[in-house]
Structure formats: structure tokens, C-alpha cells
N, C-alpha and C positions, 0 to 999 in steps of 0.2 A: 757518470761522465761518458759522452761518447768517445769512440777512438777509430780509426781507421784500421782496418788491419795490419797496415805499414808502421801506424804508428805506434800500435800495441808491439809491432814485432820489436822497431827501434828499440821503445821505452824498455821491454823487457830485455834484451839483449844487453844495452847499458846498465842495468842494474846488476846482472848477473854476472858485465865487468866488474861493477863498481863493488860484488859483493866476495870477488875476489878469482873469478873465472878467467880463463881463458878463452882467445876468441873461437875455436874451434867449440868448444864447452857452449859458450855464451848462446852461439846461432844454435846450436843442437837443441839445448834445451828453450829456449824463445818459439822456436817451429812447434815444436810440440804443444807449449804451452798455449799456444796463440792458435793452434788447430781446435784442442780441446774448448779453448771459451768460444770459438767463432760455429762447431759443434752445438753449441748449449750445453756443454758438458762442465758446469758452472763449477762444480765440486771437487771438480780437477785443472781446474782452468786457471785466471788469476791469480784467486784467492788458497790455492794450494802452492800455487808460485811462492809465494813468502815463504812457506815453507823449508821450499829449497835456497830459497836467498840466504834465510838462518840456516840453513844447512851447510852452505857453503861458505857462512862464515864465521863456524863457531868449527870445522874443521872435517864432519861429519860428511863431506862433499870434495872429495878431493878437485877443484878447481881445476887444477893442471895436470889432473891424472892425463898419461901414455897408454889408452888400452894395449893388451898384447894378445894378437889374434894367430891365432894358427891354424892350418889346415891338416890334420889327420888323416883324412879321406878327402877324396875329390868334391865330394859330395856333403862334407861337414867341417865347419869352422867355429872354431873356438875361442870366446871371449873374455881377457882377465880384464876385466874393468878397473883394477887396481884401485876402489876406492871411491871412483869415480863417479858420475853417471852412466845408467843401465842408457842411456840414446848416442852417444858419441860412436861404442864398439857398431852398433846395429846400422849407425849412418854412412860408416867408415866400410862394411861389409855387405849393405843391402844392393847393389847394382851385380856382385859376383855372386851374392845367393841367388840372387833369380835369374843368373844368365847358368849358374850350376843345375838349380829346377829345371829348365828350359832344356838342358843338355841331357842329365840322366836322367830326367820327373820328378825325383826330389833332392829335396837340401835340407839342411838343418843349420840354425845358429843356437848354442850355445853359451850361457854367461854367467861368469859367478863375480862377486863381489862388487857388486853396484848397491849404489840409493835405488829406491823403490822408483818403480818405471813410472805413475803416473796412467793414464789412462792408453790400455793395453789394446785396444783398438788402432788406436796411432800406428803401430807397427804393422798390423796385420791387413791393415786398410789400403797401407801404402804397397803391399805388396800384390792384393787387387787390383790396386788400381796397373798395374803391370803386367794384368792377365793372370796372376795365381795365386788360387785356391790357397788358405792359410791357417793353419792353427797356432795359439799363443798361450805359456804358461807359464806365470810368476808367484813366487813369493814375497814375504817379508818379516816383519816380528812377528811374535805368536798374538793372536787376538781373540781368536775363534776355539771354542772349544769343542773336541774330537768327540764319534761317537761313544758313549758311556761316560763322558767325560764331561766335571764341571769346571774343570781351567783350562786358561789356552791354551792348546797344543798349536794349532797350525796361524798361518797369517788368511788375510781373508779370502789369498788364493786365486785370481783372478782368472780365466780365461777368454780367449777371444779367437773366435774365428770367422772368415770374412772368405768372400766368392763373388769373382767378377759376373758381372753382367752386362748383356750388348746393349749400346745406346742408352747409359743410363746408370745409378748410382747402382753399387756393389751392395752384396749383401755382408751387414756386418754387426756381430752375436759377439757382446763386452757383458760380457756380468764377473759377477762373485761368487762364491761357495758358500755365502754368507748368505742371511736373508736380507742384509742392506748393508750400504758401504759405511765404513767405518767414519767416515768424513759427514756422515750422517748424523749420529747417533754422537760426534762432537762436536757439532756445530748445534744440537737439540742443550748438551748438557753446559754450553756456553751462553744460551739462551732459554736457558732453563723451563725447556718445555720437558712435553713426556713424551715417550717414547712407542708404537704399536708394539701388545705381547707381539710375543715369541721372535722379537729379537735377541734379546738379551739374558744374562744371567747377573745378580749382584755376585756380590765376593764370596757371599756362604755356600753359592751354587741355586740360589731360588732364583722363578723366572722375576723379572722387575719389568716395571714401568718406566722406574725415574733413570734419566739418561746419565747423570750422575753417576749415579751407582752403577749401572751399565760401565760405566769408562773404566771401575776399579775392579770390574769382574772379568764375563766373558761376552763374546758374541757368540749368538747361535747361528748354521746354517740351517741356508735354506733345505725346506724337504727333510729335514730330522735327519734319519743315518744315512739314507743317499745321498747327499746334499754334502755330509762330513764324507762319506767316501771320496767324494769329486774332489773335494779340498785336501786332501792325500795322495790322488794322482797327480795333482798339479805339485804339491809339494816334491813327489818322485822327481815329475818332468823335470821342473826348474832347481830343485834344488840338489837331489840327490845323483845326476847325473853329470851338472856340470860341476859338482864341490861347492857348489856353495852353499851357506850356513844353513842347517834348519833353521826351520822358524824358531823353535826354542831356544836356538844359538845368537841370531842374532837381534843387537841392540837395536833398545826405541829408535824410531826416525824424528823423533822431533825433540831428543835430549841429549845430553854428553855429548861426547866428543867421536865418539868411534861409526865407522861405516856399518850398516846394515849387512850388509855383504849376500844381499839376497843375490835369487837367479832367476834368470828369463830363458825359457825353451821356444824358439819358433819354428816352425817346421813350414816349407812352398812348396807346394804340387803346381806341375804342369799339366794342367786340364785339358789341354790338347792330344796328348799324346795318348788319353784316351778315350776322348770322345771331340773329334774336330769342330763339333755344335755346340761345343757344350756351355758357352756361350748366351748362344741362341736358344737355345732350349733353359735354360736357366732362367732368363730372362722372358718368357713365356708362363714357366712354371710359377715365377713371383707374383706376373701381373695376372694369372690366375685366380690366383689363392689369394690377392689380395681385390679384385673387383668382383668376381664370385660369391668369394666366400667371406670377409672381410676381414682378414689374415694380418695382422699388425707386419710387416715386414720391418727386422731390425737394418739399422744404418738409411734406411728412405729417411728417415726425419732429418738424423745427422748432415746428410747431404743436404737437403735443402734450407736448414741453416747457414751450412756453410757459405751456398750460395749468396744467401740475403744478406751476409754480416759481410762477401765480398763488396758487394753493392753500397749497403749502407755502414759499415761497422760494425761497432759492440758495445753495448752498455755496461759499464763495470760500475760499482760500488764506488764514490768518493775517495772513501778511507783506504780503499786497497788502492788503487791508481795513486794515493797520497806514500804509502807507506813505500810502493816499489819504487816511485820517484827519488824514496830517499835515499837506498842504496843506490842509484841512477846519477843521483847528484856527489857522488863519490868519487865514479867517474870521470866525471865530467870537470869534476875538481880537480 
């Protein structure tokens, strides 16, 4: 179905009433959502929207969560999500983190006990697009298994970092610690294909094929034990600094009743303050490396989806546009 991007925002915004949010809640997580499809970032987009619709109304999403932010340092603020969504504390704090950047070069937000963020670029993109440099690190349930290890220990771990450039889309690096997203390899075992080795482990700890059995074992990271390392630091970042759950602590995001309680680390550099071009040189070095030598530059594609899907829209899937409608019409009711 096509949609506008207005009216993918509406649709999802009323749903995310109708699913029992608030309207603070509602527009936080809608913006997100409707970046990510309008992105191409399909896996996080829509069709993980339900997601949280069930999330939000089986309890696991505290709708009306209050984040409670504090500032420690001049230069550090801290977010209890209380249950809530990991985008309400970050939208509620993003215009004093980067005018804190901008003042002493860095800042930090911190956060614990949110639902899983969703595509980790969104935060670190927007803080580009304001002039600064950015890195981003999140947890969530355990998924991935740790070096030497055939069960989960860590969640897939996500990182993201992102750098303005002049006259032109930012540079912006969203991967996993994993060798693929977990939205992958459930979307294979729901449509019962196979899987590429060396994602996956089944339940005994052998590598597997079938995505199935994938879903009852482990994931593997990317790069073997580098790979598990990186998914450790981020685990440090987001979870073990700001208190919130390890991965082995907290509960599935798409069962029961209780919050994930994971955490998100971002950290803004002011790029100015040490290099006044850095902008410009940036933005030089990309289009080097990428008409040179032929340099994939991350977030170039992202951008110019965006653009198109301003233009034209977004195509989503029937059944998902059917299904968010439904909570939409709760609302509305």
C-alpha cells in the first residue's frame, strides 16, 4: 500500500494511541518508526512497529512511562526510562546534549530500563545532522553467544556512529555485533527458509542452517572473537554504566509482561572545536573515497531514500498497514 509520509506518521501515531500510549510516547515512537521505513530500513520500520504496538499492550511498554533525567555533570545526563521507551528520555534531552557538546566538546546520554531502541542510527543521525560527531550503544535480551561460548550471553548489541558533512548527507555506521540482525534470521524461520552458515548455532551449540533452530539456540557474531568482543563493549557501554539489565537479565521483548530494561549510551563530540574544516574536509574525504576508489559510504543510500519516500511515499506490505490500522481504530473509537 502506498502512504505519504504524513500519513504513515498519523496512521502510526494513532495506533500507538489506540495501543495504549501517550501522546508524548505516540509522536516519539511514530518519528522513529516512519524514519526507519522511509530509510529502507524495512526490518525496523513498519513491520517491527507491531512489535511494539504488542508491546505496549500486553504491558511490556510502559505507554505513559515519566522518564526521570538527571544531570550529574554538566556534561552528562541520565536517563530512567522507567519501563518506557528508550526515544521519549533521548527526544526530551537531545537539543541540551548538543548545545552541552557544543559548550565543553562532549556529552553523554545515558539510559537504562527502556524497550529495545529500534534502529540505533536514528539517534546518532539526528545528532549529525546538528553538526556532531556521534557514537551509539545498545543492548537487549541475550541472543548472541559470547566468545567460547555456545548460549547467549550478550543481545545483538548494536552500534552506531554518524559524522556531519558539508553540503550533503552525514556519514552514518548502524550495524550489529552479530553477523545479521536478529529480525533476520526471524523473519527466515517464519517463512521457512535457510539460513547463510555462520550465523547461527542450534540448541546443542552446532553451527545450523535451518532458521528454526537458529531461533532456539544462539546467534553468532560477526568476525568470531572480535566481533564477540565488540558485543561486550557495547554491553559495558549501555548496559553496565547506566544499570541497566545485562543481556542475561533481561526479559524477551516480544513475550510476557515485564520491560527489557535494556540501555542506550550516546556520546556528541563537537568537531569544531577541534578541527574548524572538519566539515569540509570530511566531506572531501567521502567524496574521495567514494568516486576514486569506490568506497561504499554508509548512510549515502539512507539519505537518499529518505529523500524519495519525501517525494513519493512508502510502500508497506497490505497486512502490516491492515494490522496497525487495527490498533488505529481503537483510537479512533
Amino acid at each position: 500500500m502506498q502512504l505519504s509520509l504524513d500519513q504513515a506518521t498519523g496512521l502510526c501515531r494513532m495506533a500507538a494511541l489506540g495501543a495504549g500510549a501517550n501522546e508524548e510516547a505516540a509522536q516519539s515512537l511514530a518519528a522513529s518508526i516512519v524514519a526507519a521505513e522511509a530509510e529502507g530500513l524495512v526490518s525496523v520500520g513498519l513491520t517491527h512497529f507491531i512489535d511494539y504496538l504488542e508491546a505496549i499492550e500486553a504491558g511490556r511498554i510502559d505507554g505513559n512511562a515519566d522518564p526521570v533525567i538527571t544531570r550529574p555533570a554538566l556534561a552528562v545526563y541520565l536517563s530512567d526510562a522507567r519501563g518506557g521507551l528508550a526515544h521519549t528520555g533521548f527526544d526530551r534531552t537531545i537539543d541540551d546534549l548538543a548545545k552541552a557538546a557544543k559548550l565543553f566538546g562532549v556529552s553523554i546520554f545515558s539510559q537504562k530500563n527502556a524497550y529495545t531502541c529500534g534502529a540505533l542510527g536514528y539517534f546518532t543521525g539526528r545528532l549529525a545532522a546538528l553538526g556532531l560527531v556521534s557514537f551509539a550503544a545498545t543492548n537487549g535480551p541475550a541472543v548472541l553467544a559470547g566468545s567460547g561460548s555456545v548460549k547467549p550471553v550478550y543481545c545483538t548489541n548494536p552500534m552506531s556512529f554518524a559524522a556531519p558533512a558539508a553540503d550533503g548527507s552525514p556519514l552514518v555506521i548502524d550495524q550489529s555485533s552479530s553477523a545479521t540482525a536478529f529480525v533476520n534470521i526471524r523473519r527466515a524461520a517464519e517463512d521457512g527458509k535457510k539460513i547463510p552458515e555462520g550465523w547461527a548455532l542450534d540448541a546443542s551449540g552446532n553451527p545450523t542452517t535451518d532458521a528454526a533452530a537458529a531461533m532456539k539456540g544462539a546467534m553468532l557474531a560477526f568476525g568470531g572473537q572480535r566481533g564477540a568482543n565488540i558485543a561486550l563493549m557495547v554491553e559495558v557501554l549501555a548496559a553496565g554504566l547506566s544499570g541497566a539489565n545485562w543481556s542475561l537479565d533481561a526479559p524477551w521483548f516480544s513475550g510476557g509482561p515485564d520491560s527489557p530494561g535494556t540501555g542506550l549510551f550516546v556520546l556528541a563530540v563537537e568537531p569544531k572545536l577541534l578541527d574548524p574544516d572538519f566539515e569540509k574536509r570530511m566531506k572531501d574525504q567521502l567524496d574521495r573515497l567514494r568516486r576514486r576508489y569506490g568506497v561504499h559510504v554508509p548512510g549515502r543510500a539512507r539519505a537518499e531514500a529518505a529523500e524519495k519516500a519525501q517525494a513519493r511515499g512508502i510502500n508497506a506490505p497490505k497486512a502490516v498497514v491492515q494490522r496497525i490500522s487495527e490498533f488505529a481504530e481503537r483510537y479512533s473509537a
